[in-house]
C-alpha positions in Angstrom: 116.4 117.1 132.9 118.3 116.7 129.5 116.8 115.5 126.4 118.6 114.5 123.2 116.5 114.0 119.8 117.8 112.5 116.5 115.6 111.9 113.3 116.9 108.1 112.4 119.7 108.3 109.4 119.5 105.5 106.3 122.6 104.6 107.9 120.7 103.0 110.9 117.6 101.6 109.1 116.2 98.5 110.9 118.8 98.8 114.0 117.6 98.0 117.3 116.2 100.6 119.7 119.2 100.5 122.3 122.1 100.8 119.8 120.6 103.8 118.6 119.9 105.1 121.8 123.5 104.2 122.8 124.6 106.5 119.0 122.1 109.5 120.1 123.8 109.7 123.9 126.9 108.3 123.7 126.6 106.1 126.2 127.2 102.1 126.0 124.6 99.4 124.8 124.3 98.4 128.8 123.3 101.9 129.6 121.0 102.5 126.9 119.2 99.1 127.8 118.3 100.4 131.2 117.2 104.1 129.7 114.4 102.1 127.3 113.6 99.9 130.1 113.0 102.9 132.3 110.8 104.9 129.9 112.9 107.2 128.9 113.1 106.5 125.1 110.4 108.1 122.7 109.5 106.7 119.8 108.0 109.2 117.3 106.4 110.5 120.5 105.4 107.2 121.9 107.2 105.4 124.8 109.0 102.3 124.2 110.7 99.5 126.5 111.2 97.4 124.3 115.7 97.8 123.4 115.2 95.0 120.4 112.5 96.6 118.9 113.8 98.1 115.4 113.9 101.8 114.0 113.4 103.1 110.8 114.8 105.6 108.8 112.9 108.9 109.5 112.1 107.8 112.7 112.8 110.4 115.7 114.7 108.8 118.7 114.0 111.1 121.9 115.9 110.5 125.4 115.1 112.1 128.3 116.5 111.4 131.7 117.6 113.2 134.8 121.0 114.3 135.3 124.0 112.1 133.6 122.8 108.9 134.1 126.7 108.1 133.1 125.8 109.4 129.1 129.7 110.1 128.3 129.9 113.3 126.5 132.0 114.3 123.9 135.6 114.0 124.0 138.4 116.6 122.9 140.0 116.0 119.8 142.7 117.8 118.5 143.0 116.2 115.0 139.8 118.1 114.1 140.7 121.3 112.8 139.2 124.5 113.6 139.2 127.2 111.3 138.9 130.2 113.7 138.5 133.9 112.3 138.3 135.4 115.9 138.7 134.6 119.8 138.2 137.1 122.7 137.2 135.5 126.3 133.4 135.4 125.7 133.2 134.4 122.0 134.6 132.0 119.6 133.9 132.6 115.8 134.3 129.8 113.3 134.5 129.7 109.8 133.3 125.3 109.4 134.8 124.2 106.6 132.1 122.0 104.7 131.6 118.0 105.4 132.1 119.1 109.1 129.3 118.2 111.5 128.9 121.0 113.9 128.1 118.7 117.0 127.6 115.1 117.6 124.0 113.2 116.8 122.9 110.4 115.6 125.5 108.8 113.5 128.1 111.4 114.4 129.5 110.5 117.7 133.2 111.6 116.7 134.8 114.1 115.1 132.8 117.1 114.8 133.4 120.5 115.2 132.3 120.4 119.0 135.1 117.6 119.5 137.7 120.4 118.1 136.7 122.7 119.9 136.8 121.1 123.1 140.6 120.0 122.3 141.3 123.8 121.4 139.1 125.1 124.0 138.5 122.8 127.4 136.5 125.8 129.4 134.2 125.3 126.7 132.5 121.8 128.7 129.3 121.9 130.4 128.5 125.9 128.7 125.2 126.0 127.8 123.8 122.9 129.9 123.9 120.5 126.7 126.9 118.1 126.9 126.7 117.0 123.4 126.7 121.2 122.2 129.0 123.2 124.9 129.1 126.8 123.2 127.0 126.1 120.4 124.1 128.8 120.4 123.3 127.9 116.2 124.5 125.5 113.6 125.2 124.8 110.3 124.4 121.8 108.1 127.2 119.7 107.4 127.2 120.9 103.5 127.1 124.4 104.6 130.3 126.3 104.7 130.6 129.7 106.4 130.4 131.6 110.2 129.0 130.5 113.1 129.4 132.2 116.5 130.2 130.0 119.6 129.8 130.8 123.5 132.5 130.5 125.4 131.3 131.3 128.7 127.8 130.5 130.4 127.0 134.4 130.4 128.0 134.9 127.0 125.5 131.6 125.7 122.5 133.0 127.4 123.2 136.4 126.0 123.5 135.4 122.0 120.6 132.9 122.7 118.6 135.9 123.9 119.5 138.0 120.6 118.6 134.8 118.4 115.3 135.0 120.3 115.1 138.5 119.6 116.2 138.6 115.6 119.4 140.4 116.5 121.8 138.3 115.5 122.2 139.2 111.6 123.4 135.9 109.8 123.3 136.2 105.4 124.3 133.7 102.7 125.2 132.8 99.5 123.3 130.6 97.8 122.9 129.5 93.7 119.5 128.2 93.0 118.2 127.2 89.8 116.4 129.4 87.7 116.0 133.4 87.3 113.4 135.1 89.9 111.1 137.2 89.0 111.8 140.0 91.5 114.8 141.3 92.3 114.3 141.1 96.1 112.0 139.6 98.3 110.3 137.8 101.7 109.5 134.1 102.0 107.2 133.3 104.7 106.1 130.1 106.0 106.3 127.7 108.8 108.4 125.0 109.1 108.2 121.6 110.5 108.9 118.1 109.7 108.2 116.9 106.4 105.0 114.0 106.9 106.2 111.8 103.5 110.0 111.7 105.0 110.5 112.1 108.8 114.2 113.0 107.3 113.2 116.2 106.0 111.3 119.7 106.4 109.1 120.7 104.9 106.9 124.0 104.6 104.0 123.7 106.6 100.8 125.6 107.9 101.5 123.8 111.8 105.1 124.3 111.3 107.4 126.6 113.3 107.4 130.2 111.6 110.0 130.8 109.8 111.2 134.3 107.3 114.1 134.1 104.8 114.8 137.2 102.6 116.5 137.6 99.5 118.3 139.6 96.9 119.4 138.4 94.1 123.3 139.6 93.4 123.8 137.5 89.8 121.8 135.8 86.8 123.8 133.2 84.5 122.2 131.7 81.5 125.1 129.4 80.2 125.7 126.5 80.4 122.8 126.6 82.7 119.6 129.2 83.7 121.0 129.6 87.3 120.8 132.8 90.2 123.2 133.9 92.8 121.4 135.1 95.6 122.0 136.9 99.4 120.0 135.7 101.9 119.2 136.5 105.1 117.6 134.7 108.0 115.1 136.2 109.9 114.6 133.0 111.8 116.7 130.2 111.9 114.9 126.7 111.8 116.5 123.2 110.2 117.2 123.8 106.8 115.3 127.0 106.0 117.0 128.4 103.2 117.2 125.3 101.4 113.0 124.5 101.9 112.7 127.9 101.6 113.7 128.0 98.4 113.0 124.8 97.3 109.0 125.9 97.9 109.2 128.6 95.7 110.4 126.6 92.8 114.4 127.9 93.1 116.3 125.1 94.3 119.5 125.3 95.8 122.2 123.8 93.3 123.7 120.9 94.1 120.8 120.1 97.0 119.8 116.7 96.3 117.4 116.3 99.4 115.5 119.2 98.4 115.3 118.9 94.5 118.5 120.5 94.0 121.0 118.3 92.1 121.3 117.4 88.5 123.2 115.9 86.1 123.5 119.1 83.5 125.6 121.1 86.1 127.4 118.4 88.9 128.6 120.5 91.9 130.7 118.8 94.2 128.2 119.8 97.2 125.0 122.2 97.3 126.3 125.8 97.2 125.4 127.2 100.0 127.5 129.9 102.6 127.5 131.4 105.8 129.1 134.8 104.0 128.6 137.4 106.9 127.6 137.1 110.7 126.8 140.3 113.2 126.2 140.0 116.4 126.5 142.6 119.3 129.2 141.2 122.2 128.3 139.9 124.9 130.4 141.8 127.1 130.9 145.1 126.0 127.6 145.3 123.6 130.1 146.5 120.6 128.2 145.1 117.3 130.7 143.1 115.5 130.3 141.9 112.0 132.6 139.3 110.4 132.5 138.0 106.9 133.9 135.1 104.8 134.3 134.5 101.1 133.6 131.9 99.0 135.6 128.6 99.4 137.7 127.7 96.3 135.2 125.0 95.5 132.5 127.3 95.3 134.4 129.9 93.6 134.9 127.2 91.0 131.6 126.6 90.7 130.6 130.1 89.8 133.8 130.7 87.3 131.6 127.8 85.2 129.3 130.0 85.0 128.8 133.0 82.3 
């Protein structure tokens, strides 16, 4: 059984049910015609049949069928670049440059980092039983700069997926949010789950998934703006944390626009958010490695605005 969910982009507003369908899998218009007349297209949890019937934005498109059903998965491509800080024969690790999706979805059926990867990497295909994620064990949003670990054999996936499970892998940020916080360090708590007012975000909710972000703030800046430069670390890792997380207790990130983030008395060319260190143990010989990155030039930038 493989499923594939996508939350519908304002990209595809008002398109019909197959074409979407046909965006989420990868496979043609034909193909996704005979998966909605065969049940296996949800609606926002309901069934549908019906291939002409049209989606909106927010809406989540879930596809569930057995085996391939001929879905095409992702092909290599070896015009997307993959920044790669270090490769043994059980792990990959990446440093994703931002405005790189890390696999493909809705709307992103080419060039992400999975399609790189698999030009770079070709053992990677099928690892992990997903065909649109071979390797991936977690992600990044497409903003977000920084590490991410990837699997590069099925032994090594289900290992790191256990120590995800089990809060083992240690993953920290940098983030800028607006404001100054009152403590110096601290523990936000609360579940996550998808937003009810827009279907295209998270929010913080009581029947959400739980979720823990800590945080330490490492700067304060008052001119030209009040703003904070903060580690964080997750605890959990659900869609978006850091940026609800922070965004619930009233601190932004800067530059975030989908979660109250961006304004016009400090323009930053994306939110400023980083994947700064990653430690994991190894999959095969249980050696805890730590890596770390530093701040793109574009984010660097940013904070030399900053007094």
């Amino acid at each position: 059984m493989t499923e594939r969910a996508e939350v519908v982009p304002a990209a595809l507003d008002g398109e019909r049910l197959d074409r979407v369908v046909a965006l989420v899998t990868g496979c043609s218009r034909s193909e996704a015609a005979v998966l909605v007349a065969d049940g296996c297209v949800r609606l926002d949890g309901e069934t549908v049949t019906t291939r002409s019937r049209r989606v909106t934005e927010g809406d989540e498109v879930a596809v569930v069928w057995e085996g391939t059903s001929g879905l095409a998965p992702p092909e290599p491509d070896p015009t997307v670049a993959v920044p790669v800080v270090h490769e043994d024969e059980a792990v990959i690790v990446v440093d994703k440059p931002a405005g790189l999706v890390v696999h493909p979805g809705a709307g992103h059926r080419t060039g992400t980092l999975v399609h790189g990867l698999l030009a770079r990497y070709p053992e990677l295909s099928g690892v992990g039983g997903d065909p649109d994620r071979p390797g991936i064990v977690h992600r990044l949003d497409k903003d977000t700069s920084g590490l991410l670990v990837v699997a590069r054999t099925e032994a090594a996936h289900a290992d790191l997926v256990a120590q995800l499970q089990q809060r083992s892998v240690e993953r920290r940020y940098r983030a800028l949010v607006w404001g100054h916080l009152e403590v110096a360090a601290g523990l936000i708590e609360g579940g996550i789950g998808r937003s009810r007012r827009d279907r295209t975000k998270m929010a913080v909710s009581a029947s959400g998934r739980d979720a823990r972000t800590r945080y330490e703030v490492l700067a304060t800046y008052h001119d030209p703006v009040d703003v904070t430069l903060l580690a964080c670390r997750l605890e959990t890792g659900r869609t978006h944390q850091i940026r609800v997380h922070l965004s619930s207790i009233g601190h932004a990130v800067v530059g975030d626009a989908t979660y109250g983030g961006a304004r016009d008395s400090f323009p930053v060319p994306r939110f400023v958010l980083h994947a700064a260190e990653l430690s994991f143990d190894h999959p095969r010989t249980g050696e805890r490695r730590s890596f770390a990155s530093p701040l793109p030039p574009d984010l660097v930038a940013v904070l030399d605005r900053l007094r």
